[in-house]
C-alpha positions as CSV (number, residue, x, y, z in Angstrom):
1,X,-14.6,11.6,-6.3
2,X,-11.9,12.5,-4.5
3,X,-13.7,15.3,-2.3
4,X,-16.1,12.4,-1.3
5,X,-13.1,10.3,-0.7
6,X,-11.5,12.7,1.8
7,X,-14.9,13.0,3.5
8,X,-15.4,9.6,3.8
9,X,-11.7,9.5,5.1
10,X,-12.3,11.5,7.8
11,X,-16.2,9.7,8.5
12,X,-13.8,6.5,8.9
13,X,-10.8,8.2,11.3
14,X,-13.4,9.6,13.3
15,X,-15.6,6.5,13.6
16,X,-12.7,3.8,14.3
17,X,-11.1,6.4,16.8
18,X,-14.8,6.3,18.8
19,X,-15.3,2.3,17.8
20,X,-12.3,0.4,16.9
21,X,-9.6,-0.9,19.1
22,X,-9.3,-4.1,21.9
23,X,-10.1,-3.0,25.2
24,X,-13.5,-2.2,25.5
25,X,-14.4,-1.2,22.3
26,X,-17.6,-2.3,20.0
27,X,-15.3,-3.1,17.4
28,X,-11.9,-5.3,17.5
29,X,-10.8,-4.9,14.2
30,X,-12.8,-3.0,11.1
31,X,-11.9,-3.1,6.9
32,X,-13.7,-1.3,4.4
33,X,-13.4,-2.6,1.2
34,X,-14.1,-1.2,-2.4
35,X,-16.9,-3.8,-3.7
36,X,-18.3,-4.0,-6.9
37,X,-20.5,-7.1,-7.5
38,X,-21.4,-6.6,-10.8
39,X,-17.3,-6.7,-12.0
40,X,-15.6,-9.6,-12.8
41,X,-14.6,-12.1,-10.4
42,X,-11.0,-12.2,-11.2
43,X,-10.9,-8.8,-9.3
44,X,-9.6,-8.5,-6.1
45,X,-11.3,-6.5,-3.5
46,X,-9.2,-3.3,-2.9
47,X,-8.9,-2.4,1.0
48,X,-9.6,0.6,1.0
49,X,-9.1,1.5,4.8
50,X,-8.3,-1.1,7.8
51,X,-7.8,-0.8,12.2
52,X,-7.2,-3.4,14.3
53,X,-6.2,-6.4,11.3
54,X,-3.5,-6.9,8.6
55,X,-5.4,-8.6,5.4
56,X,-4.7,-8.0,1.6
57,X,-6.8,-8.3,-1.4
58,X,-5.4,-12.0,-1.8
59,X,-6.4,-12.8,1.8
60,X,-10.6,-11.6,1.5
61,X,-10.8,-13.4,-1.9
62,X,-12.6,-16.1,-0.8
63,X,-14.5,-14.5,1.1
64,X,-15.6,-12.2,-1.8
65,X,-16.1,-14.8,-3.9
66,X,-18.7,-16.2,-1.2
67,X,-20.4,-12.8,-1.5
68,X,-20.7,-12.7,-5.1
69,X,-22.0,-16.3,-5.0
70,X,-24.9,-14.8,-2.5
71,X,-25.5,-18.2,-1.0
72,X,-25.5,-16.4,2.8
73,X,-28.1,-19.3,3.6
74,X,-26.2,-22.4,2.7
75,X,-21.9,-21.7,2.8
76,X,-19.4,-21.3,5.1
77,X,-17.1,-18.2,4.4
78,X,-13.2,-17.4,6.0
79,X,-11.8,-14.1,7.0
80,X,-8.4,-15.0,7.6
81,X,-8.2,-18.1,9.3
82,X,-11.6,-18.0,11.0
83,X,-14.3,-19.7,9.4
84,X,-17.8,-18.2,9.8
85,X,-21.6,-18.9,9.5
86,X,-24.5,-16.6,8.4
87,X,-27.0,-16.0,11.4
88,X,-28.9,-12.6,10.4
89,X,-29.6,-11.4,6.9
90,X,-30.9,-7.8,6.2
91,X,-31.2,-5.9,3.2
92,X,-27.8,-4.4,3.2
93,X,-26.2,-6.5,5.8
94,X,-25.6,-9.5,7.5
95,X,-24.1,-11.0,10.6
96,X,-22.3,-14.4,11.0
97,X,-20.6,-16.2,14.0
98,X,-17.3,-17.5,13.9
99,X,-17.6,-21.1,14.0
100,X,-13.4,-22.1,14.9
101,X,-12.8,-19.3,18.0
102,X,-10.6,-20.0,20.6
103,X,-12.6,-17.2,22.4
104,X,-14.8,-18.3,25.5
105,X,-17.4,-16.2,24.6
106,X,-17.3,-16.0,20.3
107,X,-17.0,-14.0,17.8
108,X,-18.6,-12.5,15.7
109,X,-19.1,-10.0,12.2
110,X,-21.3,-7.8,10.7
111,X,-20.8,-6.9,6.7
112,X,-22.9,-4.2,5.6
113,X,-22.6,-3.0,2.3
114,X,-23.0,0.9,1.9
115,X,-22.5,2.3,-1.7
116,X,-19.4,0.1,-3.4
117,X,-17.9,-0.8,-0.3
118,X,-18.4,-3.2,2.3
119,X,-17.8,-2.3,5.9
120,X,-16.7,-5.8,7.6
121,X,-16.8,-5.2,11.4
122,X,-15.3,-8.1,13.3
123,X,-16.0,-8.2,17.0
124,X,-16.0,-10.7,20.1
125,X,-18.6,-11.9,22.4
126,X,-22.1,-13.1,22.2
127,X,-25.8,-11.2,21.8
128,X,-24.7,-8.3,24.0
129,X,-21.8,-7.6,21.7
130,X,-23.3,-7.9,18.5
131,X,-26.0,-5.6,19.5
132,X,-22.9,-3.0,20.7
133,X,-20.8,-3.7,17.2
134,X,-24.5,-2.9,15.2
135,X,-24.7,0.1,16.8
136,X,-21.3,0.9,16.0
137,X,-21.8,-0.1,12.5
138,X,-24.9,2.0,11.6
139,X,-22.9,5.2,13.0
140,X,-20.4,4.8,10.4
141,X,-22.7,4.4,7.6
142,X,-25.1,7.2,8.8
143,X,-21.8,9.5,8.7
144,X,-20.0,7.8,5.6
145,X,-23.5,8.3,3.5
146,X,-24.1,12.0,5.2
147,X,-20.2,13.0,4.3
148,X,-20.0,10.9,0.9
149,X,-23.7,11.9,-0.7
């Protein structure tokens, strides 16, 4: 486990190095958290690597309990203090739009999970963005899974 670790270590300082940061970048802030949906729900997520944002395990437990709920369709979930919608669901990931931005044009994120973690990708702008932060987001898991499996 810890040989996959290290690989996947390196998959994500490679990957937020190329994706993550504020000025033109896909990605403005990225967390990859350990995620078991079958444990308890008393357990906090563990972040297992973050760029660009500050959150702990207390901060995403809402937002994990929405995901063990699995009602993408009919909730609201928080990040922080932004409050988002589902608009895309896919069999391993989903994209929502932030629904309290102060940004002129959105925000957005894209959760995908890849093995027992979820990759939450947070980024801001409209269509044109989202398509830019997918991209971004399928080159990490295409590298995590190759490095990890």
């Amino acid at each position: 486990m810890a040989a996959d670790w290290t690989s996947a270590r390196r998959a994500w300082e490679k990957w937020t190095g190329k994706h993550v940061g504020s000025s033109g970048m896909p990605i403005k802030a990225a967390l990859l958290l350990n995620y078991d949906p079958t444990g308890p729900s008393r357990l906090f997520p563990m972040v297992a690597e973050q760029e660009g944002a500050k959150f702990t395990a207390v901060d995403l437990q809402p937002s994990m309990d929405f995901f063990r709920r699995n009602n993408l369709q009919t909730e609201f979930f928080s990040i922080g203090s932004n409050q988002y919608v589902v608009t895309s669901i896919h069999e391993h990931w989903f994209s929502a739009r932030c629904v309290n931005t102060t940004q002129p044009g959105g925000e957005g994120v894209i959760i995908m999970q890849i093995g027992a973690y979820l990759l939450v990708s947070m980024y801001d702008g409209s269509v044109g963005s989202a398509s830019r932060a997918m991209v971004a987001v399928d080159q990490f898991a295409w590298h995590f899974n190759r490095k990890t499996h």
